[in-house]
C-alpha positions in Angstrom: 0.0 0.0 0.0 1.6 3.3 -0.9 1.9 6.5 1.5 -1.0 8.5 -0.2 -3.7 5.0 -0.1 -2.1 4.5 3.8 -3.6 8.1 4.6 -6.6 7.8 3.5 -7.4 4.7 5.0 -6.4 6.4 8.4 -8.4 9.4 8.1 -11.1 8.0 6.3 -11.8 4.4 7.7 -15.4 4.0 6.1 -13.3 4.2 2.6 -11.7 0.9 2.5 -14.5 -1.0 4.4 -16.5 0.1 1.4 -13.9 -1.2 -1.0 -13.7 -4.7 0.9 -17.5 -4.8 0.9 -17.9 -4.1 -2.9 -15.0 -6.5 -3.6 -16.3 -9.3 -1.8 -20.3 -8.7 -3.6 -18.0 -9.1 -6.7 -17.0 -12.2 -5.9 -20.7 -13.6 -4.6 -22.7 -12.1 -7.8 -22.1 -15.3 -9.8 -23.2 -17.9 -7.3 -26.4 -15.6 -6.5 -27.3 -16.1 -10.0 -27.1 -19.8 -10.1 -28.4 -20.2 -7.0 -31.6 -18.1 -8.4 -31.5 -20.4 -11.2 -31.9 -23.4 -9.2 -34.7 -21.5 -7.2 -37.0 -21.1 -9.9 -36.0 -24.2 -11.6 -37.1 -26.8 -8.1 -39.7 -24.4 -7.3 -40.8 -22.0 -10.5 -41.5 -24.5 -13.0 -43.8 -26.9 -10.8 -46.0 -23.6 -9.6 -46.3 -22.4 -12.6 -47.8 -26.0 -14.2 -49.9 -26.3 -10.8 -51.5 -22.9 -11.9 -51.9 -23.8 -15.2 -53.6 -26.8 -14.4 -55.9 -25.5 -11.7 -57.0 -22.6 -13.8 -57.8 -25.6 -16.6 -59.8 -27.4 -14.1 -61.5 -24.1 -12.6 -62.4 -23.2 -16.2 -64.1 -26.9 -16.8 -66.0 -26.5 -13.8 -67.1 -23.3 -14.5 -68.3 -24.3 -18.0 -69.9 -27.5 -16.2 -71.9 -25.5 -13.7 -73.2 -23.3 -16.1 -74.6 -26.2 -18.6 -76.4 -27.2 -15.5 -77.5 -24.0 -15.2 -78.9 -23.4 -18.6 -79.8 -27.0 -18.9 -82.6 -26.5 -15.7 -83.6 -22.7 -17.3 -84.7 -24.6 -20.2 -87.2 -27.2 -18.3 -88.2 -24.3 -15.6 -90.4 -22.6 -18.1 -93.4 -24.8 -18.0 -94.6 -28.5 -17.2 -94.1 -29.1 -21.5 -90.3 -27.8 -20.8 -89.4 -30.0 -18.4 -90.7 -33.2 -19.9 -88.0 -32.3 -23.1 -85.7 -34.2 -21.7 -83.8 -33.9 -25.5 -84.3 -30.6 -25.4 -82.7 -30.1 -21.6 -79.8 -31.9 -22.8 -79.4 -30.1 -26.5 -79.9 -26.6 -24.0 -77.0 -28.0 -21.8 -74.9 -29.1 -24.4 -75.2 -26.1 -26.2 -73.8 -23.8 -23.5 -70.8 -26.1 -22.8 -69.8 -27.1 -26.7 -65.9 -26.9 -26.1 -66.1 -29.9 -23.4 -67.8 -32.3 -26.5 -68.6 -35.0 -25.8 -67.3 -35.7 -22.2 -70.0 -33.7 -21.1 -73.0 -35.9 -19.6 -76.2 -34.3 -18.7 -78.9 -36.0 -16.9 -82.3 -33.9 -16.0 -84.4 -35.6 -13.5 -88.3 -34.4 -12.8 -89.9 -34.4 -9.3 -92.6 -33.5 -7.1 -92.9 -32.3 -3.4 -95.4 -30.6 -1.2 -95.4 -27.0 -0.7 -95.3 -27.2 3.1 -92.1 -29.8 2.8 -89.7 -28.7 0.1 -87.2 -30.3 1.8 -89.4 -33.7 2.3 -90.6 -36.5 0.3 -90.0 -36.8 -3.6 -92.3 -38.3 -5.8 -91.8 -39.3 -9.1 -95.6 -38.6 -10.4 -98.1 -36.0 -9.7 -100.9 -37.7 -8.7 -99.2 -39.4 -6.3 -97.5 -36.0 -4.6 -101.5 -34.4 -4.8 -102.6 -37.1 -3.0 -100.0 -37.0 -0.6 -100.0 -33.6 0.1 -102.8 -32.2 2.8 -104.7 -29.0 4.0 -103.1 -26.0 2.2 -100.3 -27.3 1.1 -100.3 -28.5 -2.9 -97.9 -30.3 -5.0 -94.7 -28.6 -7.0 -93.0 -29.9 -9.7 -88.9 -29.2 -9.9 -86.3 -30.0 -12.5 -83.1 -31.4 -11.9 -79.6 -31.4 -13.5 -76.6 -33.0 -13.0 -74.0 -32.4 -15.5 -70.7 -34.3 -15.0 -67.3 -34.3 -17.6 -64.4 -36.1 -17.5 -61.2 -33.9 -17.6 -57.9 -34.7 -18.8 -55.1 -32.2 -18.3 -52.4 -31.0 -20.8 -49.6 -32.0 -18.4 -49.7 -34.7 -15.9 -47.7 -33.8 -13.1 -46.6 -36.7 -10.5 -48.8 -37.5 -8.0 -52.0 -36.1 -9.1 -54.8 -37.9 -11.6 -55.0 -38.3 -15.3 -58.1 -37.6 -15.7 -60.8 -35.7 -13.2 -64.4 -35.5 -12.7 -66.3 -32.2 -12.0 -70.1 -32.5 -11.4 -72.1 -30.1 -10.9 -75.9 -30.1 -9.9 -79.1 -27.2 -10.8 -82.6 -27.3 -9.3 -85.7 -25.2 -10.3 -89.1 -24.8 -9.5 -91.0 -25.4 -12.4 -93.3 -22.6 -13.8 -96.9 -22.9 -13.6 
């Protein structure tokens, strides 16, 4: 160390701890990078296909849900509606075209009395009149389940190859 570099590390001491400091960040700047590298590589990559393939499944069940939806829309309307049972699935189908054919609908018609939503089902009318007593009177509902099979783009370890999403819609029939 010459005289002049001597001085000016006694009188200004904060000088060549600086220099030491930014030397030795030269030195560790490389491994950081790798290190970073490695990071995202063990950790990055598997998050990013776990988002893609929730957001795939989230999307399907989304799609699902709403064909159920539609699907019991179509056979609320009236009594004529809900015996389509074509129609309820064409409705459904319609709404969810990009699953194909790995969409399965399946409307379902029932009766219960007013007083007990919650209660008995019957499958015929007559029956669910006869059934029900005082004020109470008979109403007819629709039912849809909608189910599809999904296969993801990527199968990651430990997870399925294929999943199921169902998805169920009720409505009161219109008189």
């Amino acid at each position: 160390m010459c005289m002049r570099q001597f001085a000016i590390a006694r009188l200004h001491p904060w000088r060549s701890t600086r220099w030491s400091v930014c030397r030795s960040l030269n030195d560790t700047v490389g491994s950081a990078i790798v290190e970073l590298a490695l990071v995202l590589s063990f950790f990055g990559v598997p998050l990013l296909l776990g988002t893609i393939e929730t957001s795939i499944l989230l999307f399907d069940y989304s799609e699902t849900a709403n064909a159920a939806h539609v699907a019991a829309v179509y056979g609320m309307r009236s009594s004529t509606f809900a015996s389509d049972t074509l129609g309820i699935i064409a409705a459904g189908q319609a709404e969810a075209y990009d699953l194909g054919n790995s969409l399965t609908i399946t409307p379902t018609i029932y009766y219960t009395c007013s007083s007990a939503l919650n209660g008995t089902r019957y499958s015929d009318q007559a029956d669910a009149n006869s059934a029900c007593t005082g004020s109470s009177h008979s109403l007819q509902f629709v039912q849809v389940n909608a189910s599809t099979v999904i296969t993801p783009p990527v199968n990651l370890p430990g997870l399925p190859a294929n999943f199921t999403v169902q998805s169920v819609s009720v409505m009161e029939v219109e008189e």
